[in-house]
N, C-alpha and C positions, 0 to 999 in steps of 0.2 A: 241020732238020726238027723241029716241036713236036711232040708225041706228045698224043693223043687219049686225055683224060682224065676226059672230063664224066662217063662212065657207069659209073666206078670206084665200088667203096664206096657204092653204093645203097641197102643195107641195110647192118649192121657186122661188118666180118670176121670168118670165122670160121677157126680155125686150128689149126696144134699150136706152139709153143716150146720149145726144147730149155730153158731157164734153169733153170727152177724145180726137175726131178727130177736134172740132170746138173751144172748151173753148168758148170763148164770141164772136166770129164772127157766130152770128147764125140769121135765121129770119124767119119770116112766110113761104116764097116760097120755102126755103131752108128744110125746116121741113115738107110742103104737100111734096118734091120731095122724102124727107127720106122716108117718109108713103108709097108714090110709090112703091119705090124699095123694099121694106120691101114684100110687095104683091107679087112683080115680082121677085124675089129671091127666093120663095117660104118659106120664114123665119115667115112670119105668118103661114103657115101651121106646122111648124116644133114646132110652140109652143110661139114663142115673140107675149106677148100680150099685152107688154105698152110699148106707143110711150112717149117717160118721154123730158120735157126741163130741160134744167139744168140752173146754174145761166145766167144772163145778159139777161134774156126774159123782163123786165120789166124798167117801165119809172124810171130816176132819182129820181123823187117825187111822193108822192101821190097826189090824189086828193083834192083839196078844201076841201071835204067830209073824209076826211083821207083816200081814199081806195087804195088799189093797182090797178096797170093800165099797159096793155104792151105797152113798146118802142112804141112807134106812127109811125118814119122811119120803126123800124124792124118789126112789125107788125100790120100795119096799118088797115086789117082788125076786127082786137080782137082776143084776149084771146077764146073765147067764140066761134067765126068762126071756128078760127084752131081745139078747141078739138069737133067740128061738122064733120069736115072733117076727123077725125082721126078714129071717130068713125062709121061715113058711109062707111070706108074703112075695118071696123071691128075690131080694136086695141082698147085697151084703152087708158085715156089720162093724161099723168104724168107730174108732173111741180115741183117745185124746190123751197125752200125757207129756212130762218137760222133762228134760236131760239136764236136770239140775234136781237142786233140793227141795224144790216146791213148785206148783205151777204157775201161770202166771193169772189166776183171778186171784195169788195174794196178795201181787202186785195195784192190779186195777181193781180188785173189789172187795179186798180184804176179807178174802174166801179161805182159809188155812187150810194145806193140801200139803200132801209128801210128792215130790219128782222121786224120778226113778234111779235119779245116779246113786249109785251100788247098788242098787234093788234089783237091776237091770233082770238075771236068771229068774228071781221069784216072780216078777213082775210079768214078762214073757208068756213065763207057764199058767199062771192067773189070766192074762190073756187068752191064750192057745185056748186051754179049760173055759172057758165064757165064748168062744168061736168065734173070736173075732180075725177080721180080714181083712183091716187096713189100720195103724195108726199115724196119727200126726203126733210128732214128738215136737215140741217145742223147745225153747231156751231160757227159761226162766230159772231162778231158786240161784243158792251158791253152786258155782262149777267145781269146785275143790282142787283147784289148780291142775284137774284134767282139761288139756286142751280140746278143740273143738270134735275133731278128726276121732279123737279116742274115745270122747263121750257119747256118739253117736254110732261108731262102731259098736259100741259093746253092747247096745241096744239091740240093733241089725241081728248081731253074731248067733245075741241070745235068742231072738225071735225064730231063727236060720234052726235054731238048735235044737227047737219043742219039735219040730216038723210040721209046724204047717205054714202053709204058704201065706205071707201077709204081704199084703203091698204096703211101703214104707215112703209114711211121706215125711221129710226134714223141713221144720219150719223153724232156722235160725237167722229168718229177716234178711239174708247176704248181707250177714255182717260178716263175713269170713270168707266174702267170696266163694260161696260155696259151686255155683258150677263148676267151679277146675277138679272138684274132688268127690262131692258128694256120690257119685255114682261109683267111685271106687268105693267107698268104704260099705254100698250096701245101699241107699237108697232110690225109690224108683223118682221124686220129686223133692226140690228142694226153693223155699221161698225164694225170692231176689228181692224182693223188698219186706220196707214196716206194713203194719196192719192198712189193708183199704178202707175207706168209709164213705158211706151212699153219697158223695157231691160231686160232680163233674172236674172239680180242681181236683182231687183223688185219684180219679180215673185216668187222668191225661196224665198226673206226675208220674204213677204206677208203670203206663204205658212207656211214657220218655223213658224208664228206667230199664227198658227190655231190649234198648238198642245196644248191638256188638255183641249182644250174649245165645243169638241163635246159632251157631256149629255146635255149642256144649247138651240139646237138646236133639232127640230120637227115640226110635222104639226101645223102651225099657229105662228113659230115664230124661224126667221134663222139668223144663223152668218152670218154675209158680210162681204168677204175680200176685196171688192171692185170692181168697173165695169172688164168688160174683156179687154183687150186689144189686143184681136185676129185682126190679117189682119193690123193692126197699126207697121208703118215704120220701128219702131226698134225691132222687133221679126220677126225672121226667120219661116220658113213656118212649121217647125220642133219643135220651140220654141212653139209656135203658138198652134199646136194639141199638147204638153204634157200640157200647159197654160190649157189649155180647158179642158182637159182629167181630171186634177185635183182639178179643178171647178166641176166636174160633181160629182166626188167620195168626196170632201166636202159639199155636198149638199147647193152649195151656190147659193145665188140667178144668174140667167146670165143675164146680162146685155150688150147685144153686145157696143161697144162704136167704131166702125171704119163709114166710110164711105162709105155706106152700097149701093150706087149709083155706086161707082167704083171699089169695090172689087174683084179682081178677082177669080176663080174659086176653085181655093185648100183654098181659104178664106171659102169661098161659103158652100164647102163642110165638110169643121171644124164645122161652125156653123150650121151648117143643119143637121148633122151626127144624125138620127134616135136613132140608138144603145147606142149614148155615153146619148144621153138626155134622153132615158129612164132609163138611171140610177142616173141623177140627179134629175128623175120628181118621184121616184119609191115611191110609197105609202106610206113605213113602216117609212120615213122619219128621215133615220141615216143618221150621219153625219159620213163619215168617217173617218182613224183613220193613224197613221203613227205604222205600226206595225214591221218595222225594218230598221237599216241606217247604212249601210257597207259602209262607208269614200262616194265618190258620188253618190252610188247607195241606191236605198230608193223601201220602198214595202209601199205604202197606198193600205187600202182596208175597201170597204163596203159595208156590208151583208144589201141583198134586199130582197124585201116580199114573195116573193116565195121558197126560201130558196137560192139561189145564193148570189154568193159572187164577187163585182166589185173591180178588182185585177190592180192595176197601180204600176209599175215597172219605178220608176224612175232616168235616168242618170242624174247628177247636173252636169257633170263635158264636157272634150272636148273629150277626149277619148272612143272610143267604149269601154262596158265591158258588165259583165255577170252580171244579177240582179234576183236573185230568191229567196223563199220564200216555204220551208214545208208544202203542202196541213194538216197537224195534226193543223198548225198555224191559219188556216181558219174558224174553229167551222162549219165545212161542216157534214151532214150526211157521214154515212160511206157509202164504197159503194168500190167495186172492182178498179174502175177508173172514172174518174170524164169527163167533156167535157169540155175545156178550146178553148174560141170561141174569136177572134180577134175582138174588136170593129171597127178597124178601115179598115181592109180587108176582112173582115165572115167571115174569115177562120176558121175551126174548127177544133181541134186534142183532141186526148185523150194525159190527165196525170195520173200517180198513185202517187208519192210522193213527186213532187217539180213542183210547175209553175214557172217556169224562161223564159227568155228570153238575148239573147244580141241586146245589147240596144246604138243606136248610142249616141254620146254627144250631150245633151241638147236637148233630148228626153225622150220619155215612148214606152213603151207595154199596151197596153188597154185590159182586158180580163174581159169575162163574165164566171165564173167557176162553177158548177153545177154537179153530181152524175149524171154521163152516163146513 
């Protein structure tokens, strides 16, 4: 049986990842309390619908039977319990594995792990069997001189093959250039870069790294820069909402990745921000676009289904300046004056010929721009 996959990934997932706040210190009771907080933050209502593990869920070894099996200390009730609980909580349930020989905490954390290359069918149905509903495949272990293309197909093919429906996300860093193909072979997202980490120099290389690559992104199949790092130690609260802001306006998948139990409140309300996620969830599924860069100030924008245009005015630098952008530059109807609406305060004002804003250092201006 194929598994029915067309109406997957319509708009770009949105989620939580254990990686970013935990790396490999993760475990069953640690991940129902995520699930908790995820409820009681009100971050499932806002849209996060996969509860995803990320590496080091799993035993050193397989089974006698070859299969994969979780940590027994870290997760002593199963694989199979957690994603019951995930989903009585109403999220879906994501888990983590490499298209290679081993994952990659044996790389970084000398966590000893089997990848899935050839295990691919068992591995699948061990999935399916546990309920899970998203995985991230990575690139680690030896590839065995299967090329890229094939090793992650046969992943796809097998998951296609249990029947159920999983959204499939490829995390091979675009080292393979993966937008030109990955959506053939079966995936709904596929990284375009290395790993992010909580610092602003992060944030803006990741970002530089998204230009020319929006046509290869739409419903049913998204660039990924990589999880978020909102509310994590080394971004400022300010770092924080333009991080987010510009995640929304690249239509990239979210991924919250902090520690979603103690987060406090201007966290809370970054990732929960109604306004900004409706412009990352907006139907017509453009990716936005870097439409002008005066030395550290930058204008990304992307035009939404209704005819609006989501306008992000960005400072790179420390110093407050001015960042603006020609309404002619917008491909807006015409129209006397336009409504230029603050995502991040309502606020609303009329413009006629320039959205600008001053814009503190290692910040944005978030606007929704639309024919008054």
């Amino acid at each position: 049986m194929t598994a029915d996959t067309t109406g997957l990934a319509r708009t770009p997932p949105m989620g939580w990842n254990s990686w970013n706040a935990f790396r490999c210190d993760i475990d069953g009771e640690q991940i129902r309390e995520v699930t908790d907080a995820l409820v009681e933050s009100s971050m499932r209502e806002a849209g996060y619908e996969f509860v995803t593990l990320d590496d080091c869920w799993m035993a050193h070894e397989r089974t006698d039977e070859d299969e994969l099996v979780g940590n027994p200390e870290r997760f002593p009730r199963g694989m199979a319990a957690l994603g019951d609980y995930v989903h009585e909580r109403g999220f879906a349930y994501g888990i983590y594995q490499s298209a290679g020989t081993f994952t990659c905490a044996h790389r970084y954390d000398d966590y000893p792990t089997s990848g899935s290359l050839t295990h691919e069918q068992a591995d699948a149905e061990t999935f399916a069997d546990w309920g899970v509903d998203f995985l991230k495949y990575d690139n680690c272990g030896d590839h065995l001189d299967f090329d890229a293309r094939e090793r992650y197909r046969r992943m796809w093919d097998a998951l296609d093959a249990t029947g159920r429906s999983v959204v499939k996300s490829q995390c091979s860093w675009g080292e393979y250039e993966e937008w030109e193909w990955a959506r053939e072979v079966g995936a709904h997202t596929w990284r375009t870069t290395t790993d992010i980490h909580d610092t602003w120099d992060s944030v803006l290389a990741i970002l530089d790294q998204q230009v020319g690559l929006a046509e290869h992104a739409g419903p049913g199949g998204w660039n990924d820069p990589d999880m978020l790092q909102v509310g994590n130690d080394g971004l400022t609260t300010s770092e924080s909402r333009a991080h987010f802001s510009l995640w929304c306006v690249l239509a990239a998948p979210l991924f919250a990745g902090n520690d979603v139990r103690e987060m406090d409140a201007a966290t809370r309300d970054i990732l929960t921000n109604e306004a900004a996620i409706a412009v990352n969830q907006d139907p017509a599924g453009v990716q936005g676009t870097r439409r002008k860069r005066d030395g550290d100030g930058e204008v990304w924008a992307k035009p939404l289904a209704d005819g609006d245009v989501a306008v992000c005015l960005l400072n790179r630098g420390e110093s407050t300046r001015e960042v603006e952008l020609g309404v002619d530059q917008l491909a807006l109807p015409d129209a006397a004056a336009y409504e230029c609406r603050d995502l991040w305060t309502d606020e609303a004002f009329a413009v006629e010929d320039v959205v600008g804003a001053t814009v503190p250092g290692h910040d944005v201006a978030f606007y929704r721009v639309g024919a008054a």
